[in-house]
N, C-alpha and C positions, 0 to 999 in steps of 0.2 A: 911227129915223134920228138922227144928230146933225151937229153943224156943227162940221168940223173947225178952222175958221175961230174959233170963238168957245172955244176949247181955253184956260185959262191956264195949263199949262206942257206939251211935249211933250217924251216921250221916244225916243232910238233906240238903239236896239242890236239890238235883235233882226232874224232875218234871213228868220223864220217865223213865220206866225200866234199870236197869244197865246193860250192856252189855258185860262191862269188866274192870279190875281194876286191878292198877300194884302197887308195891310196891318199893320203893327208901330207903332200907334199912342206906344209908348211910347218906342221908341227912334227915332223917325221914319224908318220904312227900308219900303223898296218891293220884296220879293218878287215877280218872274215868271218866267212857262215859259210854252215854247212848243210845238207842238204834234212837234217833232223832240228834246224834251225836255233842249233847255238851260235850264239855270233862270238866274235874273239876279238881285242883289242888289244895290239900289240905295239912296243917300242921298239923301234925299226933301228934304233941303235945299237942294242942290245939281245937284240931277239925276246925278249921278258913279255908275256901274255900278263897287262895288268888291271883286267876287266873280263869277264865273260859274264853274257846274257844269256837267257832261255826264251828266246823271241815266239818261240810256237806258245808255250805258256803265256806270255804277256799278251800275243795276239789273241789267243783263247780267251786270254780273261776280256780284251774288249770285245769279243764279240759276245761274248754269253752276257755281258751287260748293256748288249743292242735288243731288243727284243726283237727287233724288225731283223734279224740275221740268227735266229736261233737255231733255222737248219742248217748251220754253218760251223756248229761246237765242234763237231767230228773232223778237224782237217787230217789230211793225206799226212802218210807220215814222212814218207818220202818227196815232200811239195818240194817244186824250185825254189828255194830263200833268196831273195838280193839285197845287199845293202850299200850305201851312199853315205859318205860323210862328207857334211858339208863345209861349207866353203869357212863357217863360222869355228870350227874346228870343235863347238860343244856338243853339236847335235848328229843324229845318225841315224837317216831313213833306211827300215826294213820292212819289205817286202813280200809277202806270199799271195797268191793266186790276188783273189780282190781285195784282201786288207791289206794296209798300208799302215805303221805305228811308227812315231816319231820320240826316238829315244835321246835322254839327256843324259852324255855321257859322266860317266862317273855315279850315276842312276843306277840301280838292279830295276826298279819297279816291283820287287817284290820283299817287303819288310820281314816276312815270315823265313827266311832263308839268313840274310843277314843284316846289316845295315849301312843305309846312303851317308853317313856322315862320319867324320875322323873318330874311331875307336880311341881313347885318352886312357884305360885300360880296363883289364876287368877283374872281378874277385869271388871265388868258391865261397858256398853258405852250404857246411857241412851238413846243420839241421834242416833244411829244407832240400839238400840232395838238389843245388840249383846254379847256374851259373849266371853272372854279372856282367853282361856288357854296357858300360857307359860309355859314351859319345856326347859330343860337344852338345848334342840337341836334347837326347832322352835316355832313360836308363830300361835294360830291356833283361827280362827274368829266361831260363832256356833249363828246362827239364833233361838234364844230364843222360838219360836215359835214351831219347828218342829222339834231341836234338830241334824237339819244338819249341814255340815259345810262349811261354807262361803266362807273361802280364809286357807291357809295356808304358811306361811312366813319361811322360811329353810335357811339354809347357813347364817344366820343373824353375825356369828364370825368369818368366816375364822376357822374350824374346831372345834376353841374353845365353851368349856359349858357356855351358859346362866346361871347365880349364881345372878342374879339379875334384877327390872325391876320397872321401874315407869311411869305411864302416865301423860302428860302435864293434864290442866285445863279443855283445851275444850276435849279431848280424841281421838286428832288426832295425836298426838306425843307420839314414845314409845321411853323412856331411857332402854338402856340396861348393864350392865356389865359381862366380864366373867372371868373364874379362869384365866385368865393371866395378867385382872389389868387394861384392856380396856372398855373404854365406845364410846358408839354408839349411835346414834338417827337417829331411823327412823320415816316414815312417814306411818302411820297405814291406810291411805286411797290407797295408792299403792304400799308401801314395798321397797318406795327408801329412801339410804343412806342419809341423811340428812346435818349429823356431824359425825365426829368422833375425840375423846377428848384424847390427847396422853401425 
């Protein structure tokens, strides 16, 4: 038994039983999961939850792309979760019954929801009813309505970061630049080269 009462710090987020919680002693951060297997990654200085996964989802999608475990899609919903953050402080083993996924944090693993890299900002395209997320890496289209996503545009620099980004008048044209001093324009109706300004 304990006394909730005598707690000195209390955390919320979770919406389900905790199942299991690790500690990263070195970078002060607070790894949990729950037993519906979302895991939470928190700063232990602040209490600030500044990650969350959907590990039953990501585990799902590895197994349905195992053919040899296909009678496996259907996990329990209530499975024991465990997770482990290791020693390297990037990585973060999750656990349910026999699968095992090895996540990189700061990673969702899943692009369709949001995305793994720095947001730089984004911009409404009233005629298309669409919304604009650019990031260092790619620029990603999202149907206002449903919160799915459209199109997504990648390799826009030749490896280099997007550090910058403007739309023409009508919001068919994206200016790009990136940390090596280059500007771009593309064509936001199909993601061809347009220009490039040297």
């Amino acid at each position: 038994p304990y006394n909730e009462e005598n707690a000195v710090e209390k955390i919320k987020g979770h919406m389900s039983s905790i199942s299991s919680i690790s500690f990263n002693e070195e970078n002060n951060e607070i790894v949990s999961i729950d037993i519906q297997g979302i895991m939470k990654i928190w700063d232990a200085n602040n209490n600030i939850n500044f990650q969350t996964i959907n590990t039953k989802e990501s585990l799902n999608l590895e197994v349905n792309n195992n053919e040899k475990q296909k009678k496996k899609k259907n996990m329990k919903l209530n499975s024991n979760y465990y997770v482990e953050a290791l020693c390297n402080v990037k990585q973060i083993i999750a656990y349910e019954e026999n699968n095992l996924i090895l996540f990189e944090k700061g990673k969702t693993l899943n692009p369709s929801l949001c995305d793994d890299s720095l947001i730089i900002g984004c911009a409404y395209n009233p005629y298309k009813k669409e919304l604009l997320s650019i990031s260092t890496e790619r620029i990603k289209t999202w149907n206002i309505f449903n919160g799915k996503v459209n199109k997504i545009y990648e390799n826009l620099m030749n490896g280099a970061e997007i550090s910058m980004f403007e739309l023409d008048k009508k919001n068919k044209k994206c200016y790009l630049g990136d940390n090596h001093g280059k500007i771009r324009c593309y064509n936001l109706i199909n993601g061809i080269l347009l220009k490039e300004f040297k």
